[in-house]
N, C-alpha and C positions, 0 to 999 in steps of 0.2 A: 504494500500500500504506500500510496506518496504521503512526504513528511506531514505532519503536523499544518493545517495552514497559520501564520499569526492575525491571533485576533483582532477585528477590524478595527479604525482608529479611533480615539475619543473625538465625542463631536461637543459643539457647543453654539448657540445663538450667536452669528456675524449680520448684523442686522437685521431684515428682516426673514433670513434663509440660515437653516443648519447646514452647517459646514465641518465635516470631518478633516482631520489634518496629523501629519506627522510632527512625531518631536522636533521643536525648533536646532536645525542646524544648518546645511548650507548657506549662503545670502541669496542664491539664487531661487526664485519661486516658482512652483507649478500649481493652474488648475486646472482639476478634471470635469469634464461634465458629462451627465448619466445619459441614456437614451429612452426611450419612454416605456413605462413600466420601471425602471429602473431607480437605481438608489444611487448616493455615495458609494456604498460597499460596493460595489460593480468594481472600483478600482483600488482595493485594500492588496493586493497582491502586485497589481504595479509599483503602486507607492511605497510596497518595500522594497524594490526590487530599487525601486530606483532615489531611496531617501540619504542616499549619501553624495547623491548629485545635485539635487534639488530638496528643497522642504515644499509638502505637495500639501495641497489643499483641494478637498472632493464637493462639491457643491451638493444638498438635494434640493431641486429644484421647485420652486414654488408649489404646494399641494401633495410635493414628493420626499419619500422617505420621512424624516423626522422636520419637512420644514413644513410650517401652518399655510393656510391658503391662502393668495393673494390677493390684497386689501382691496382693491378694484376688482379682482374676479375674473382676468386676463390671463388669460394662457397662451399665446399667441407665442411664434416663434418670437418675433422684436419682445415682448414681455419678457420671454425668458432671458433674453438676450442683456434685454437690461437689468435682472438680477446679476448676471455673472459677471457684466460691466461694473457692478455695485461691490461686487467682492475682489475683483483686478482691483479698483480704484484703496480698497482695504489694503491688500499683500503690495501692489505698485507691480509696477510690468513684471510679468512671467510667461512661462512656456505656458501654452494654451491645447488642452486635450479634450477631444469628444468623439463622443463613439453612437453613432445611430443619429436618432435627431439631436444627440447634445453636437455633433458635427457639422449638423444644420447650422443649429446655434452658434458655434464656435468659429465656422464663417460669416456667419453678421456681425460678429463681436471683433475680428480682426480683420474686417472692410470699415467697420466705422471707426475704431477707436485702433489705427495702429500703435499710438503712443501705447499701449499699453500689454500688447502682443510681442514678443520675444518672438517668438518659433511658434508653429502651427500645425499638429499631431491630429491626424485625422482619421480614428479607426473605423472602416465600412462606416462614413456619413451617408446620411441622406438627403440627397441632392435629389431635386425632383426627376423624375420618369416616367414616362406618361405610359410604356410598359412594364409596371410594376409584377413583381411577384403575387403568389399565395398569399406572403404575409402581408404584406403591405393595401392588398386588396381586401383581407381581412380587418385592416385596420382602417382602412377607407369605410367600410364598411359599419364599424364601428363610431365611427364620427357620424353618422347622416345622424337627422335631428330623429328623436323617439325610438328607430332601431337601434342607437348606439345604447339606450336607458334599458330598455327590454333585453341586449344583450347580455351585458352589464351584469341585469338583474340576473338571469337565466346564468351564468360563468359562476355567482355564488353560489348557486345549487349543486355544485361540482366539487367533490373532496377537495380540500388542498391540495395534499397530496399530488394526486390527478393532474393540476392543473399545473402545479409547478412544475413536474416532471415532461408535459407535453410543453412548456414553455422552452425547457430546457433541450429540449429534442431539435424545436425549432432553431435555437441560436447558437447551440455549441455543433459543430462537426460530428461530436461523437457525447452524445450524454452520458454517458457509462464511464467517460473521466471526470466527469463532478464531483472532486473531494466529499467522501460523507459528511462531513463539518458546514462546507460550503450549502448541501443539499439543506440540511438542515437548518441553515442559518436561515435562508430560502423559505423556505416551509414555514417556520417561527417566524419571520416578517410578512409574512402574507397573513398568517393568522392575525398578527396587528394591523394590519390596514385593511381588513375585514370589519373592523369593529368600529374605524374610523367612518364617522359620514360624510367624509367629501374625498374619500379615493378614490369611489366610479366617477365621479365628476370629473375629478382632477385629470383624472387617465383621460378621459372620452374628451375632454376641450383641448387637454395637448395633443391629442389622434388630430381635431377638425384644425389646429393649427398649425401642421405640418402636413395635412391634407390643401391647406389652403395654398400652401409653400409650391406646392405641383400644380398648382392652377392659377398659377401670378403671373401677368404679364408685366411688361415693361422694365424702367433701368433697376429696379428694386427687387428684382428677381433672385436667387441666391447665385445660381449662373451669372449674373453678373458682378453681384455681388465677390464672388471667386474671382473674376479677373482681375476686380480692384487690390488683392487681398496684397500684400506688398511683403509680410513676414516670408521667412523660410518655410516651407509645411514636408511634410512627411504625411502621403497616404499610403493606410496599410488596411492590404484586402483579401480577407481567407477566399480561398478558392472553393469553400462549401459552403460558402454564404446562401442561406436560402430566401435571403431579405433583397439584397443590391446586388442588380446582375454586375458581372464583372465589366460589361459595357460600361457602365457609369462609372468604373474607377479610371479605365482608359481616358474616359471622357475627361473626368477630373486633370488627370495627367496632362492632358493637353491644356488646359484653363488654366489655373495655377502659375502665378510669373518663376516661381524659384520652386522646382519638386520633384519630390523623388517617389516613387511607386513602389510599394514592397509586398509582394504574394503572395503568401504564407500553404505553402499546401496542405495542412492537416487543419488549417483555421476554420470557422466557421463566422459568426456577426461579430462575434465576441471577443478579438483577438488578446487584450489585455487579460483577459480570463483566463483563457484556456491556454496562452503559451506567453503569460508575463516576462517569463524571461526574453525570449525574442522578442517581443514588442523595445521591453524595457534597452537593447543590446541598438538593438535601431534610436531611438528616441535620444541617446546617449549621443550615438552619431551627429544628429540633429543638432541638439543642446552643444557641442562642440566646434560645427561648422560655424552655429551663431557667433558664439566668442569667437575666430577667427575672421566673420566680419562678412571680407573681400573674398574668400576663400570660394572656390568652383565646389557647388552641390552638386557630388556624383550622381547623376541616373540608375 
C-alpha cells in the first residue's frame, strides 16, 4: 500500500473565503484553486510536495468547502475570480494554480491582474468547447434552471458512498489508486456538505457559471482572455481525461504567449492528485524559469 498521505493543511478565515495553507517558509507564494465540486484539499498533496519551494495557499471557493456563501449570491466565473484576486492581493504576487474550472478562473485572474500573477499552472482547465464530453454535458445539464434543483435533489438519495466512488471513476484514470485515507476523507466531506443548505446551490450556480463561460461571445471571452495572459503558464493534460478532450489543451498550446504543454499518460482531470509528484517536478521547472526572467520556456 502507498505511504501514509499527510494530513490536509490547517485552514483559517482570509476574509471573506477559507483558505488552507502551509507552514510559513519560503518568501515565495502559491495559490491553488479547486474545480467544481471540489475543495482546498484537492491540493494537500501538491503542497507538500512542493512546500519547500513555495509557501502555498489553497483557496475554497465561495459556497465551497469550508468557505460560507457569497454575500451577493454570485457565483459567476468573474465572482470567483475576484475572491482569488482578494487572496493574491492578501499573500502579494504568486504562482497561480487551477485545475478544472478553478483554471477557468485562474485565467481571468492572470489576464486582468498581471501585477499579481508570477507563473501560471494550468491543470486540465476549462476552457470552453462547444464539443464537450459526458461530463461536462452532464454538468450543462445540471445548470439548466429547475432540472439542475430536481437533480441535485435526486444525487442525495444516493449512498455517499456511491457517489463519491462514481465521482472518483470519473476524474482519476484509475480509481483503485485513491489512497484509503484520501477515499475516506472524500466520503466524510461529502457527508458534511450534505447537511449544509446551500451546497446544491452553491454547486449548481458555479455549473450555470462556467456553463455561461462556453456561450460568451466577444473580447471577454476566456479565449481571449488566454491571449492576453502575459505570465509564464504550464498546461498539464492527462491523456485519460474524461472531462477536456485533449483538442482543447493543443488549442490552449497554441493561445498562451509563453507555454509549455505537459501529457501525463497515466493522468486522468486530476493531475495534482493522482501523480503530485510529476505535476509538482514540472511546476518547479516553471517557478525556476520565472526567477531567470529572460530565460527560453522549453516546449
Amino acid at each position: 500500500m502507498a505511504a501514509q498521505p499527510v494530513p490536509h493543511w490547517p485552514g483559517r478565515m482570509i476574509g471573506p473565503v477559507h483558505v488552507r495553507s502551509t507552514p510559513k517558509g519560503p518568501a515565495e507564494q502559491a495559490v491553488f484553486v479547486h474545480g467544481l465540486a471540489g475543495a482546498a484539499t484537492n491540493w494537500t498533496d501538491l503542497m507538500d510536495e512542493l512546500k519547500d519551494t513555495v509557501t502555498g495557499h489553497a483557496i475554497d471557493l465561495p459556497g465551497a468547502g469550508f468557505s460560507p456563501v457569497p454575500a451577493d449570491g454570485d457565483y459567476s466565473v468573474a465572482a470567483h475570480a475576484g475572491a482569488v484576486v482578494g487572496l493574491l492581493e492578501h499573500t502579494g504576487p504568486a504562482h497561480l494554480f487551477g485545475n478544472s474550472l478553478g483554471g477557468a478562473i485562474a485565467v481571468r485572474v492572470a489576464a486582468s491582474r498581471p501585477d499579481l500573477v508570477r507563473s501560471l499552472t494550468l491543470v486540465s482547465p476549462a476552457l470552453p468547447d462547444l464539443l464537450p464530453r459526458y461530463g461536462p454535458v452532464r454538468i450543462a445539464a445540471a445548470a439548466v434552471p429547475r432540472l439542475g434543483e430536481w437533480v441535485a435533489d435526486r444525487l442525495r438519495l444516493i449512498p455517499v458512498e456511491q457517489r463519491i466512488t462514481a465521482s472518483m471513476s470519473m476524474v482519476w484514470a484509475d480509481a483503485g489508486a485513491v489512497h484509503p485515507v484520501r477515499l475516506r476523507d472524500a466520503i466524510d466531506e461529502q457527508r458534511r456538505r450534505d447537511d449544509l443548505p446551500h451546497a446544491g446551490e452553491a454547486m449548481i450556480r458555479s455549473a450555470r457559471g462556467i456553463v455561461a463561460e462556453y456561450f460568451r461571445r466577444g473580447e471577454d471571452t476566456l479565449w481571449r482572455q488566454a491571449e492576453k495572459v502575459r505570465a509564464r503558464t504550464l498546461i498539464i493534460h492527462g491523456r485519460h481525461d474524461r472531462l477536456v478532450r485533449p483538442a482543447m489543451a493543443r488549442k490552449a498550446y497554441r493561445t498562451f504567449r509563453q507555454v509549455r504543454l505537459v501529457l501525463l499518460p497515466t493522468a486522468g482531470h486530476v493531475a495534482m492528485m493522482e501523480t503530485p509528484k510529476v505535476v509538482a517536478a514540472e511546476a518547479r521547472r516553471l517557478i525556476s524559469e520565472t526567477r531567470l526572467g529572460n530565460a527560453p520556456l522549453p516546449s
